[in-house]
FIKOLZA-1660 file (N, C-alpha, C; in steps of 0.1 Angstrom, whole numbers, plus 5000, padded with zeros to 4 digits):
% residues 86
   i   px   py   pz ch aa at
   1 3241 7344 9741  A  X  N
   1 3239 7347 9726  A  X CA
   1 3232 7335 9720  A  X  C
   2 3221 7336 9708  A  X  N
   2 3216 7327 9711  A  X CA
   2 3219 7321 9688  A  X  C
   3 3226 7331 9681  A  X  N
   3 3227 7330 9671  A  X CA
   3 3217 7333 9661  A  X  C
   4 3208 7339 9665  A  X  N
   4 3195 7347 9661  A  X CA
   4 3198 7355 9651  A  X  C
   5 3209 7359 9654  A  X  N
   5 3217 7375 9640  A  X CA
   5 3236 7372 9643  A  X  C
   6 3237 7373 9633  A  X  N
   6 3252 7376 9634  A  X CA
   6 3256 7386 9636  A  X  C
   7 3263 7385 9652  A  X  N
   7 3269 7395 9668  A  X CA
   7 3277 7407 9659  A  X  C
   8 3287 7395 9655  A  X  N
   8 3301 7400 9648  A  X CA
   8 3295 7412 9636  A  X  C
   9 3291 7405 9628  A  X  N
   9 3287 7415 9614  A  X CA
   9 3283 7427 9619  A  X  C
  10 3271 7427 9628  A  X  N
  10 3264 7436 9633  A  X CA
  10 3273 7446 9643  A  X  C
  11 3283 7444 9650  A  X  N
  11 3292 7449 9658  A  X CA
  11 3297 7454 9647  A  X  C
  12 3306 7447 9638  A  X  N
  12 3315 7452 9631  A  X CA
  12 3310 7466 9619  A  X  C
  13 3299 7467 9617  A  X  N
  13 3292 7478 9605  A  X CA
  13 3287 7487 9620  A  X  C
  14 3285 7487 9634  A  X  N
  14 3282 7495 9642  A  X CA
  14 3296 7502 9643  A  X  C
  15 3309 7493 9644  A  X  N
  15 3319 7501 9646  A  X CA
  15 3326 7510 9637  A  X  C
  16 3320 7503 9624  A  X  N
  16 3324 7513 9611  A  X CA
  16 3318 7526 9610  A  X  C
  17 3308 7526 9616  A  X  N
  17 3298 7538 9619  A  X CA
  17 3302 7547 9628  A  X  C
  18 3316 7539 9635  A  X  N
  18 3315 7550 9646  A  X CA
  18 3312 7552 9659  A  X  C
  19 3305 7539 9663  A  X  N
  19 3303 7533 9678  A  X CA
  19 3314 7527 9680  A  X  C
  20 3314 7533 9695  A  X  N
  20 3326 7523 9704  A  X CA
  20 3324 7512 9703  A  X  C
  21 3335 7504 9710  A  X  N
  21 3340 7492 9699  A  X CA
  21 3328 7485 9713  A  X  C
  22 3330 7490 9727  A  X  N
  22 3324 7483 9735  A  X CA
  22 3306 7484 9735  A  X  C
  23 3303 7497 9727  A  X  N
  23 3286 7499 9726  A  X CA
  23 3289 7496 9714  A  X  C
  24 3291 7487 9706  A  X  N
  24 3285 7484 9695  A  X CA
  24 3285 7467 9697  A  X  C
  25 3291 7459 9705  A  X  N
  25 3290 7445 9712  A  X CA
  25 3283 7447 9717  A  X  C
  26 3277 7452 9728  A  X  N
  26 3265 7453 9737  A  X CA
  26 3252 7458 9730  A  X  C
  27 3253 7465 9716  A  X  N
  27 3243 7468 9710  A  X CA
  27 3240 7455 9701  A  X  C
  28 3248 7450 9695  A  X  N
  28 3245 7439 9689  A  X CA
  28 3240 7423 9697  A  X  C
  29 3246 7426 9708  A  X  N
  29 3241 7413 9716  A  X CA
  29 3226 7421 9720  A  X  C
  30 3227 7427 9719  A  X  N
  30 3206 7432 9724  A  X CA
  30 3202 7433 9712  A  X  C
  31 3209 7435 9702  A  X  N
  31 3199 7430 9689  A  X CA
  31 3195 7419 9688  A  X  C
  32 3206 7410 9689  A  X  N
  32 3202 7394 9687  A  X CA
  32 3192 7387 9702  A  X  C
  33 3196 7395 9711  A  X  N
  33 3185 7389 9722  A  X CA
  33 3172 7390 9715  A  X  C
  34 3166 7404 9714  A  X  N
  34 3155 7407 9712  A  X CA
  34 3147 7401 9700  A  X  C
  35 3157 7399 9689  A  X  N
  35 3154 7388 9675  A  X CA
  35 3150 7377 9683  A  X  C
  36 3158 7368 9691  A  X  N
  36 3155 7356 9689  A  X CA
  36 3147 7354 9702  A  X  C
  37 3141 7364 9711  A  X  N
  37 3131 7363 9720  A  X CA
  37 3115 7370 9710  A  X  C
  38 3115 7371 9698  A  X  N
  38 3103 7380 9692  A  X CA
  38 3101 7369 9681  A  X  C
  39 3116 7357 9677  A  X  N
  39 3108 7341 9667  A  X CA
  39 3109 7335 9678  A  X  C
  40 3110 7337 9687  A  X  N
  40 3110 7319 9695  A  X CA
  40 3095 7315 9691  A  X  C
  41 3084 7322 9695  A  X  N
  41 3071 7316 9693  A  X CA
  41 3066 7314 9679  A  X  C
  42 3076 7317 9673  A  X  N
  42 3068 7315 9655  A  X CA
  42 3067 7301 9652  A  X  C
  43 3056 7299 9641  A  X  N
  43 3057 7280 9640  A  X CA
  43 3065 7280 9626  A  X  C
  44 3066 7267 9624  A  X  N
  44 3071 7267 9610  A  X CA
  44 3061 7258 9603  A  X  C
  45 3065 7260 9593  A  X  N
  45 3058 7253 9578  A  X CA
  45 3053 7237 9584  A  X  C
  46 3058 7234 9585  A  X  N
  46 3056 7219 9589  A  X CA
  46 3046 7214 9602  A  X  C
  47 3052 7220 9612  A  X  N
  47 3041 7216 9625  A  X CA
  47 3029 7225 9618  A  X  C
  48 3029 7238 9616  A  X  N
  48 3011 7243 9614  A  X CA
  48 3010 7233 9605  A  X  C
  49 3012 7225 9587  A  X  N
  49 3003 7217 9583  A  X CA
  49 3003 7207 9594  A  X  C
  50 3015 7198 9602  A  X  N
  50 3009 7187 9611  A  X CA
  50 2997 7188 9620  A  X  C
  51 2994 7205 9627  A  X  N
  51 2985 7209 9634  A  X CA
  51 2976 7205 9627  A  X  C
  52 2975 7213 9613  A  X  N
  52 2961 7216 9608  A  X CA
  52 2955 7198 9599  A  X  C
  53 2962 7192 9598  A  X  N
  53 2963 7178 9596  A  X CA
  53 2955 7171 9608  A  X  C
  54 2960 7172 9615  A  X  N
  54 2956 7163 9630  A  X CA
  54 2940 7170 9636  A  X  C
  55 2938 7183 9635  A  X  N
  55 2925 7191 9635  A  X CA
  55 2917 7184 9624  A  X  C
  56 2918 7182 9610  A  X  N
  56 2913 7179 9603  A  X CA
  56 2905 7168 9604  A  X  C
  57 2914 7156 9606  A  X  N
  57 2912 7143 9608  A  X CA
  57 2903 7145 9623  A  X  C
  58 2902 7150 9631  A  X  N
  58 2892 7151 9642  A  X CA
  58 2877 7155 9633  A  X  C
  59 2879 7167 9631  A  X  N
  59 2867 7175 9623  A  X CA
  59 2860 7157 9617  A  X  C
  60 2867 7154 9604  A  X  N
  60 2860 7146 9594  A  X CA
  60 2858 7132 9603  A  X  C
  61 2862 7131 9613  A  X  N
  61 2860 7116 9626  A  X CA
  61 2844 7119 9629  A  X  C
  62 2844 7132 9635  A  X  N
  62 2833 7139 9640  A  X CA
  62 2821 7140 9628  A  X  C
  63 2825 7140 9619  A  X  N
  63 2811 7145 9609  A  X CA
  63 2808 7127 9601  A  X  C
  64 2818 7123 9600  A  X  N
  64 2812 7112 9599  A  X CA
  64 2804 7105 9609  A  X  C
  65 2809 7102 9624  A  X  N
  65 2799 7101 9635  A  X CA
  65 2784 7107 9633  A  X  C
  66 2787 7118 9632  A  X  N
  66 2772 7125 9630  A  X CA
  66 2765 7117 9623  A  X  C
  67 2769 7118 9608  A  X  N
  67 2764 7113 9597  A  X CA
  67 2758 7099 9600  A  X  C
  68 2767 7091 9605  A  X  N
  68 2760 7078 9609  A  X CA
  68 2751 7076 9617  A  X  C
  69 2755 7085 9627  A  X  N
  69 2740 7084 9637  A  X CA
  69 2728 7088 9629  A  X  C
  70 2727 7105 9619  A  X  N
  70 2717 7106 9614  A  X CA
  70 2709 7093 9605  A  X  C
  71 2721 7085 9595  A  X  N
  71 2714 7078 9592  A  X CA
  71 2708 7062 9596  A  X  C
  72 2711 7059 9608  A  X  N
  72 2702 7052 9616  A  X CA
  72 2696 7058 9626  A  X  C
  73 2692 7071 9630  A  X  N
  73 2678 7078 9632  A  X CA
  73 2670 7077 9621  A  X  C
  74 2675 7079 9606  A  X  N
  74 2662 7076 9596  A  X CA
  74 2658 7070 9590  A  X  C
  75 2674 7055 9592  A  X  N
  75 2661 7041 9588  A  X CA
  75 2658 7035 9601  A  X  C
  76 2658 7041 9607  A  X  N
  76 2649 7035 9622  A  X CA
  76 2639 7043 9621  A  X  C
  77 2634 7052 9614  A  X  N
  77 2625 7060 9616  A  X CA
  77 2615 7052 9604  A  X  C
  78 2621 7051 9591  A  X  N
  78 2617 7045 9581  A  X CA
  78 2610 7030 9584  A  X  C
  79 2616 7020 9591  A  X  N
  79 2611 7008 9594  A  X CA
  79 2600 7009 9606  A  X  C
  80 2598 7024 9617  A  X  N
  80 2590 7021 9625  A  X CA
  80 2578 7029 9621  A  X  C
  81 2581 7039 9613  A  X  N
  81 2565 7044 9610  A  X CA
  81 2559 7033 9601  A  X  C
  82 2560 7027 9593  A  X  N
  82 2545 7019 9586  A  X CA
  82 2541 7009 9596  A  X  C
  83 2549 7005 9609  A  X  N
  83 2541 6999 9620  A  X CA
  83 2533 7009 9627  A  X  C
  84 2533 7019 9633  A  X  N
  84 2529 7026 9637  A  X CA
  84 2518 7031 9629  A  X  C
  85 2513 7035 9618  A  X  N
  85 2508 7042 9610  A  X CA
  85 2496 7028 9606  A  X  C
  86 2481 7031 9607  A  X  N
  86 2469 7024 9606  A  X CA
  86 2468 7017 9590  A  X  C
% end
C-alpha cells in the first residue's frame, strides 16, 4: 500500500454500501494501487520550472554563440572588403 488514497475511508463507505467487509479491502487496496501507479509519472510544479529553466539557459547560451559568431563574420567581412575592393 503505497498511501496514494485513504484504504480505511474507502473500505469503510464500501462497507457501508454493503460490500463485504473482505471485497471492500481488496477493492480499496486496488484503488489505491492503481492511483498511485497512474501519479507516479506526474511532475510537479517545481522540477517542470527547474526543467524549463535549465532548457532555457541552454537555448539563450546557444543564441548568444550564434550571435557572436555572426558578428565577427561581419566585421571581418567589413574590414576585408575595402582591401579587396579596387
Amino acid at each position: 500500500m503505497s498511501g496514494a488514497t485513504d484504504t480505511l475511508r474507502t473500505a469503510r463507505t464500501l462497507t457501508e454500501a454493503g460490500v463485504p467487509d473482505r471485497q471492500a479491502d481488496a477493492t480499496a487496496r486496488a484503488i489505491d494501487d492503481a492511483v498511485s501507479e497512474a501519479t507516479q509519472e506526474l511532475v510537479t510544479r517545481k522540477h517542470l520550472d527547474l526543467t524549463l529553466s535549465a532548457a532555457l539557459a541552454d537555448i539563450e547560451r546557444r543564441l548568444y554563440r550564434a550571435m557572436l559568431i555572426q558578428t565577427g563574420v561581419i566585421v571581418g567581412a567589413v574590414v576585408a572588403l575595402p582591401r579587396l575592393l579596387p
